[in-house]
C-alpha positions in Angstrom: -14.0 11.9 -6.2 -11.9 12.0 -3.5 -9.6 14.6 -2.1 -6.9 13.9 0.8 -5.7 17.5 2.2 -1.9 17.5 4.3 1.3 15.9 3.2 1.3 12.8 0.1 3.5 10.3 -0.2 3.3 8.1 -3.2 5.2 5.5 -4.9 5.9 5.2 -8.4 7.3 1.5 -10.3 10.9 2.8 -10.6 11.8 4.3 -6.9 12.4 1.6 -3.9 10.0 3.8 -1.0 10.3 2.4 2.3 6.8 0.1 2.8 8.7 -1.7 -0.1 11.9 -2.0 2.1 10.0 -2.7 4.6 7.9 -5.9 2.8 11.5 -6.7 1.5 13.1 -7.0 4.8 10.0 -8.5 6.7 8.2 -10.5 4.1 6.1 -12.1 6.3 5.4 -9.7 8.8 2.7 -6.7 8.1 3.3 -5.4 11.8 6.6 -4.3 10.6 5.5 -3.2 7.6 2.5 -1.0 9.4 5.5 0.2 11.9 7.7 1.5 9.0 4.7 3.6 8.0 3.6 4.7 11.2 7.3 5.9 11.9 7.4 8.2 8.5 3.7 9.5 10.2 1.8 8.1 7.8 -1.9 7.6 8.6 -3.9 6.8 5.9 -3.1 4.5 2.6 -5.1 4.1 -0.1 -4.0 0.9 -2.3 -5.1 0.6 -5.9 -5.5 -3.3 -6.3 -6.2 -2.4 -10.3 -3.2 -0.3 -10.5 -1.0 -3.2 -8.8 -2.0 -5.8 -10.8 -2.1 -4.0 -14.2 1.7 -3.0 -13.0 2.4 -6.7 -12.0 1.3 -8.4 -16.0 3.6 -5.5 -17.6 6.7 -6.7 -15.4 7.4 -3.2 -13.5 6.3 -4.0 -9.6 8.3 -5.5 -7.6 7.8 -8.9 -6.0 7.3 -7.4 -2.7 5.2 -4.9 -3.5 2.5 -7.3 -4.6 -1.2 -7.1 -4.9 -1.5 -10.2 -2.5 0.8 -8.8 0.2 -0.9 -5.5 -0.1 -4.0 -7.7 0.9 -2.5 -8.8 3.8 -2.0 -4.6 4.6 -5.5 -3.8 3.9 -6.9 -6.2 6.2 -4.6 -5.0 9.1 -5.9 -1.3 7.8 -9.3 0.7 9.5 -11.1 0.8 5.9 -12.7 3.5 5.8 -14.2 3.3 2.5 -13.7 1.0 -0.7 -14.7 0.9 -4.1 -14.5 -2.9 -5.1 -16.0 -2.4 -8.5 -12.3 0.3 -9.1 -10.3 -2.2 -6.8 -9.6 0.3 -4.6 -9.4 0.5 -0.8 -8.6 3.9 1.2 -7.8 2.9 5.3 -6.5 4.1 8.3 -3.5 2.8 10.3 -4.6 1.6 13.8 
């Protein structure tokens, strides 16, 4: 199990939140997309791999908000733990 205490925010496949503005505006750039996050105070993401792609084959994520480019986050991310076998990754923003 695992519990995260203080404020959540958390995305769903029908709201725009803003790391998904931000990979829209700055596709090729995970330092801007880090910065957007870090600005909102965010200091820890967890990113469901599973979850992304399962969302991906039914049509409901958005092309930004891919499994690869949320790759490309995780390896700019502290990982402070992972669970390959879920596809999950829980890291801190440096």
């Amino acid at each position: 199990s695992l519990y995260l205490r203080g404020p959540t925010i958390a995305s769903t496949a029908w709201d725009r939140h803003a790391l998904e503005r931000a990979m829209i505006d700055a596709p090729n750039d995970p330092d801007a997309w880090l910065a957007t996050i870090d600005g909102l105070g965010v200091r820890r993401v967890l990113i469901n791999f599973a979850e992304l792609d399962r969302l991906s084959r039914s049509g409901y994520t958005p092309e930004a908000l891919s499994a690869e480019a949320a790759g490309v986050l995780a390896e700019r991310l502290r990982v402070v733990r992972s669970w390959p076998e879920l596809g999950v990754v829980y890291g801190v923003v440096p």
